[in-house]
C-alpha positions in Angstrom: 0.0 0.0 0.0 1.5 3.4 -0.9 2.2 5.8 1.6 0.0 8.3 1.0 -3.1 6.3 1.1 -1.7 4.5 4.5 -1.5 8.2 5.6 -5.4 8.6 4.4 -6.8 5.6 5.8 -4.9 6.6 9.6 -6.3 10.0 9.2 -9.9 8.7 8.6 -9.4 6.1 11.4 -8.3 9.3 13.9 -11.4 11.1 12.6 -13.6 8.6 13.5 -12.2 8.1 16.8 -12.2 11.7 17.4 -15.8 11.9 16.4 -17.0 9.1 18.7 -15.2 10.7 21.6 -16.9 13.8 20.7 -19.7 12.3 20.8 -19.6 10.6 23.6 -18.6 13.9 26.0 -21.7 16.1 24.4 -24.4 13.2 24.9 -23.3 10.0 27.3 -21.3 11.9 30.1 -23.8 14.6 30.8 -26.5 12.1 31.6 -23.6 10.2 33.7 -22.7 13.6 35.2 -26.6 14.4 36.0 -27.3 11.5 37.5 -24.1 11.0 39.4 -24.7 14.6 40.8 -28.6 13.9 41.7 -27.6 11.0 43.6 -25.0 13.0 45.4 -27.9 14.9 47.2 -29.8 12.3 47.4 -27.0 11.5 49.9 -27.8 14.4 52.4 -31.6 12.8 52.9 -32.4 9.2 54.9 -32.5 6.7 52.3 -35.7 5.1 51.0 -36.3 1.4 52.7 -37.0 -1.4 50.6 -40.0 -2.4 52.3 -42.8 -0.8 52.7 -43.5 2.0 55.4 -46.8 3.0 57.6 -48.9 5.3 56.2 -48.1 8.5 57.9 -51.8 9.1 58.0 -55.2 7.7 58.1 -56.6 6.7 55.1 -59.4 9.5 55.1 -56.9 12.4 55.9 -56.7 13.6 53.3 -60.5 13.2 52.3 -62.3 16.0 50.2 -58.9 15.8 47.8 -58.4 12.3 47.9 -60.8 9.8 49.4 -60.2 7.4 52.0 -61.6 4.5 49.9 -59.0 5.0 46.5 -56.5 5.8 49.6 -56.6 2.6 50.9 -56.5 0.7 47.7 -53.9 2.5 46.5 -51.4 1.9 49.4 -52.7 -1.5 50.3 -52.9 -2.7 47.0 -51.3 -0.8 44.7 -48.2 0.2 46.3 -48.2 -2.8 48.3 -47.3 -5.2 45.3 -45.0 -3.2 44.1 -43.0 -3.5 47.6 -43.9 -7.6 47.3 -42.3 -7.7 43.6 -39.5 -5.7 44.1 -38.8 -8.2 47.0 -39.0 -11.1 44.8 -37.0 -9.2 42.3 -33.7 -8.4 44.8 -33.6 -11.9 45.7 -33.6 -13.1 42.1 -31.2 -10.7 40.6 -28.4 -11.2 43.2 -29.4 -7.1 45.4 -28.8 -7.3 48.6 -30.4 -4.1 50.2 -28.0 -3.9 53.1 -25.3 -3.3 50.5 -27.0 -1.5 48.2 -29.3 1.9 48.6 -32.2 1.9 46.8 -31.0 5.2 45.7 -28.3 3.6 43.9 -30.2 1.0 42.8 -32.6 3.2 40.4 -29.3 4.7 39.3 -27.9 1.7 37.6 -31.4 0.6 36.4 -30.1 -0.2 33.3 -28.6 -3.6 34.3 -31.9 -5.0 35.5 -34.5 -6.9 34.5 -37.7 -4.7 33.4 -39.5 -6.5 36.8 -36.6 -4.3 38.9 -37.2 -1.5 36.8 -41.0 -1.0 37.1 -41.2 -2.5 41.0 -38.2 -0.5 42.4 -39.4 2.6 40.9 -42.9 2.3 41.6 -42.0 1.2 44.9 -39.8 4.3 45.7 -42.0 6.6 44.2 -45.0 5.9 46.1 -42.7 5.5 49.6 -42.0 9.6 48.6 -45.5 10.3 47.3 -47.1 9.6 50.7 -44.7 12.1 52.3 -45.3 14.9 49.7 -48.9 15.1 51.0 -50.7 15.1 54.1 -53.7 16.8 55.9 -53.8 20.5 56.8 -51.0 21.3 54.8 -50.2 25.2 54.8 -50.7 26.7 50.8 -47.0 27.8 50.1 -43.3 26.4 50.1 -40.8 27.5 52.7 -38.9 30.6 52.0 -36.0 28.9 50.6 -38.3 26.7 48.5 -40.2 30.0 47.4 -37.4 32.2 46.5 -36.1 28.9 43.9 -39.3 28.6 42.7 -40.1 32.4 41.9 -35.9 32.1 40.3 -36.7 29.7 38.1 -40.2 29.8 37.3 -41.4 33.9 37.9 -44.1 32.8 40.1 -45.5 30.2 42.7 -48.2 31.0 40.2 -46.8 30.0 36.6 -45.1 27.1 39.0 -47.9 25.4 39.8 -49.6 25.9 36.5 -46.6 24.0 34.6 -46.1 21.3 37.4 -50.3 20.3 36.5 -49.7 20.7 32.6 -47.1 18.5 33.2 -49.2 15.9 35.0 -52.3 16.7 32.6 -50.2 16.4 29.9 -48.5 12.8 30.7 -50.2 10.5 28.4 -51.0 7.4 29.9 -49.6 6.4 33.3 -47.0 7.9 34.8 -45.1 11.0 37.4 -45.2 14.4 37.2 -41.8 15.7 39.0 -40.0 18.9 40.1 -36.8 18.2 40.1 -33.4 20.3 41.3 -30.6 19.7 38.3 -27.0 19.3 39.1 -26.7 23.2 38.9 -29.5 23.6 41.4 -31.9 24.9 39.7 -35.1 24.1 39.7 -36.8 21.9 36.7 -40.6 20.3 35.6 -41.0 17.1 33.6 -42.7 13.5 33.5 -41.8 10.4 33.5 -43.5 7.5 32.0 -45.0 4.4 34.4 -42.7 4.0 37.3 -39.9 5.6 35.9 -38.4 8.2 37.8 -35.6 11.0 37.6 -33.1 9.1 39.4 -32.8 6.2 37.0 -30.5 6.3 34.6 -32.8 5.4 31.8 -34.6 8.5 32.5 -35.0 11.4 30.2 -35.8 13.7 32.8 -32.5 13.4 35.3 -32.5 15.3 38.9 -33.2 15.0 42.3 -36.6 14.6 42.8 -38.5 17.2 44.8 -42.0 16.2 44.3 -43.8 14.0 42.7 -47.9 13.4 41.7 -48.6 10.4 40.5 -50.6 10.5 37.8 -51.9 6.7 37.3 -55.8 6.5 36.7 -55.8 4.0 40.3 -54.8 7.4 42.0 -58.1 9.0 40.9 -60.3 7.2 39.1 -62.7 6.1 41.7 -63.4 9.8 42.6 -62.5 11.8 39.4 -62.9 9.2 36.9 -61.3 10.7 34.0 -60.9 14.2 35.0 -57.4 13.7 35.9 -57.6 17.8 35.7 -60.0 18.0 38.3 -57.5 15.5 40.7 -54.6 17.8 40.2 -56.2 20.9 41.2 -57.2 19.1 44.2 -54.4 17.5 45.1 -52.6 20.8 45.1 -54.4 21.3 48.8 -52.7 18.1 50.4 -49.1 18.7 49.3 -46.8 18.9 52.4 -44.8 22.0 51.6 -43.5 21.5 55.4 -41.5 18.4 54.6 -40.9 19.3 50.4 -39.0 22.2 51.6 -37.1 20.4 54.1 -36.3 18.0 51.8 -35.3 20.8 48.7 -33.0 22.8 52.2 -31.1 19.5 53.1 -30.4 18.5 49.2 -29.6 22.1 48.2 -27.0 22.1 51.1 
């Protein structure tokens, strides 16, 4: 082969690596960073058992919003097998909670069967999603909370109206988050079934803030499908007291 077509063909080869490299840094590594970073404050909080946790309430607490009869199917059925499956799904996949956070878990989705995907999110998102609300709930976010939202949104206002498009707007099952990104600021997406931000499958990445689920068994029995009519509800039974708390510790 002459020389200057071995000096061609090394060029191209260089090229190509080059241009995988490059694309690599702009795409791969900022989801790698993004997650990596969301987990860090996930860090700050108490981790997210396995197994599933008492109500923090009664199931009518939280009754005009949500009523106590979709409340109790929804944790003691619902929520409940999710907690069973992902059981069965640790001891069959080789997890062993004590060594490894559930946190950490949903980060490294991606080498798990889709039984640990939709079981370990579901359960984890429903463990938060009982904490997020509760009864006699004050109407705003703590200062701190407040001042990030007005930041990065102009208003609690034009907030809350693009958190429940974002919830209205999920089609089919699914989450409705506010998220903090690596940057902390403050962000709005969905996520599709039990998917949630800190999975690394996720397009929306971030530590999750809140999160409305907006699967029909979380309304149907009351709202049937005016899963409108549920959100502007539920926005009377979010626990600003520990959302803030929980935005203060992982914006540390």
């Amino acid at each position: 082969m002459k020389k200057e077509q071995l000096s061609r063909r090394s060029f191209i080869e260089q090229a190509g690596k080059a241009g995988v490299a490059l694309s690599l840094s702009t795409t791969v590594l900022p989801s790698v960073f993004s997650c990596n970073a969301a987990h860090a404050m996930v860090k700050n909080l108490p981790p997210i058992p396995y197994t599933q946790q008492p109500l923090p309430y009664s199931y009518s607490a939280l009754e005009p919003s949500i009523d106590a009869t979709t409340m109790e199917i929804h944790y003691s059925k619902h929520a409940a097998t999710y907690a069973k499956n992902l059981a069965e799904a640790t001891a069959a996949e080789g997890v062993n909670p004590a060594n490894t956070s559930l946190e950490n878990l949903l980060g490294n989705i991606s080498k798990y069967t889709p039984k640990m995907r939709n079981n370990a999110g579901g359960h984890y998102n429903h463990e938060l999603f009982w904490k997020v609300m509760g009864p006699k709930q004050s109407a705003k976010p703590g200062q701190r909370l407040m001042s990030a939202i007005t930041r990065d949104f102009g208003s609690f206002e034009a907030f809350t109206t693009q958190f429940s498009d974002a919830g209205k707007n999920r089609f089919g099952s699914g989450w409705a988050w506010l998220v903090m990104t690596p940057d902390k600021k403050l962000k709005i997406g969905s996520t599709p079934n039990q998917d949630n931000p800190l999975m690394n499958v996720s397009d929306l990445k971030g530590f999750p803030v809140l999160g409305l689920d907006v699967w029909e068994h979380a309304y149907y029995l009351k709202y049937q499908n005016k899963r409108p009519d549920y959100i502007t509800n539920w926005w009377n039974v979010v626990n600003w007291s520990f959302v803030s708390e929980r935005f203060d510790t992982a914006a540390k």
